[in-house]
C-alpha positions in Angstrom: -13.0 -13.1 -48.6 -10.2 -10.8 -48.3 -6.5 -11.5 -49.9 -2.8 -11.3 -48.5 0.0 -10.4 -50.4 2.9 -11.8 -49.1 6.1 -10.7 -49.6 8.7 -13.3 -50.0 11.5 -10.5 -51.1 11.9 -7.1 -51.2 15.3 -5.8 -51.5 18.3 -4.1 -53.3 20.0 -7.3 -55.4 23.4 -6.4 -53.9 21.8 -6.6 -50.6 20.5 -10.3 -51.5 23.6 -12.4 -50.7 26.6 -12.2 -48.6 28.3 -12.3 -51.9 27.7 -9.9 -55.1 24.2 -11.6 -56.8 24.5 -14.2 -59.3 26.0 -13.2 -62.6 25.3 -16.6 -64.5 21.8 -17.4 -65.9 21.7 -20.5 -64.1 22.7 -19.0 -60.6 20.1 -16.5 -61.6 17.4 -18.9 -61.9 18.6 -21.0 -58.8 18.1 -17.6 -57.0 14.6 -17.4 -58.0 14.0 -20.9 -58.0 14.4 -20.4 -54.2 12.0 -17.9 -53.9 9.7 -19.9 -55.8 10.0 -22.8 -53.7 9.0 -20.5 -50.4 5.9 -20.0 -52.2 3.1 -22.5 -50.7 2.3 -24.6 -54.1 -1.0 -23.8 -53.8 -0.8 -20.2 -54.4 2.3 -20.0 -57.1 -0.8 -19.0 -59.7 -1.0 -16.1 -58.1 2.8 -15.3 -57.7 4.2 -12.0 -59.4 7.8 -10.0 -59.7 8.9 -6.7 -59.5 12.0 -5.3 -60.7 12.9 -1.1 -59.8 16.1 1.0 -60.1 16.9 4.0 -59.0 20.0 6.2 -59.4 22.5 6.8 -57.4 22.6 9.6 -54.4 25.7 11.0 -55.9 27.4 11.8 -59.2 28.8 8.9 -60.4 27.2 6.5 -57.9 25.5 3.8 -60.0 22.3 3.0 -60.3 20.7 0.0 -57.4 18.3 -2.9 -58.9 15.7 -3.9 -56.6 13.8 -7.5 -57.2 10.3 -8.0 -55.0 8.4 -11.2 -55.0 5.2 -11.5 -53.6 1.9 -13.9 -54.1 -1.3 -13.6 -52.8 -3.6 -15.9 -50.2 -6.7 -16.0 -48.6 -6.6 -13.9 -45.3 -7.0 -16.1 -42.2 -9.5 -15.9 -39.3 -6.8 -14.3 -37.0 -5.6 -12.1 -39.9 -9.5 -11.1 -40.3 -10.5 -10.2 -36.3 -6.9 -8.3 -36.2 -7.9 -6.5 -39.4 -11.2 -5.8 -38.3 -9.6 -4.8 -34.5 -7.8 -2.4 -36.0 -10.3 -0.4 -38.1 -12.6 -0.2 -34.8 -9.1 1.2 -33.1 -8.8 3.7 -36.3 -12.3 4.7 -36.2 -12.5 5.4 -32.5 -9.5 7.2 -32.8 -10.2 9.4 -35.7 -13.5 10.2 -34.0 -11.8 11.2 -30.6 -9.7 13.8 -32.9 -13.2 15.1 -34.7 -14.0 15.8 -31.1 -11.2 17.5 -29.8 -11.3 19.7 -33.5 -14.7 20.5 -32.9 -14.1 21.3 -29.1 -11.1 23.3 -30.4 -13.1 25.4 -33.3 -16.0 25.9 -30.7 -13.2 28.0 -28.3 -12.1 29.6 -30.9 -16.1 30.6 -32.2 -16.6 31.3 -28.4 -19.8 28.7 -28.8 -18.5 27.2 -25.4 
């Protein structure tokens, strides 16, 4: 069986709240607390965090923090047929632009 991850947050911490993130360790923890509680019980186990910076565009921008959450989950039937939808859709395609390559390299081979 096949596994999700889900993404519970993915962002830029000053992009987190409406106000600058928590500076406190206990605001900190209440911030991921949340996050944890979004997690179905069931698959906290599984639950992991990411932390990234990068530097600013600019001299003398600062550098952002980004925080991403995820955990994984079995995929579901629906998840499954769309997956599965979806590679047919990408093989079809990918075998409609073979064609039109090998129509194209024939003209060019004048084997047409």
């Amino acid at each position: 069986m096949n596994h999700i991850q889900v993404v519970v947050v993915d962002r830029a911490l000053v992009d987190l709240c409406s106000k600058p993130p928590p500076r406190t360790l206990p605001g900190v923890l209440a911030m991921f607390q949340g996050w944890l509680d979004e997690i179905p019980e069931e698959y906290r186990e599984t639950s992991y965090c990411t932390f990234t910076t990068e530097t600013g565009h600019y001299e003398g921008d600062d550098p952002t923090a980004s925080v991403a959450v995820y955990y994984s989950r079995p995929e579901t039937d629906g998840e499954r047929l769309e997956r599965e939808r979806q590679a047919e859709t990408d093989a079809q395609n990918s075998r409609l632009r073979d064609l039109r390559t090998l129509a194209e390299v024939k003209k060019r081979l004048g084997l047409e």
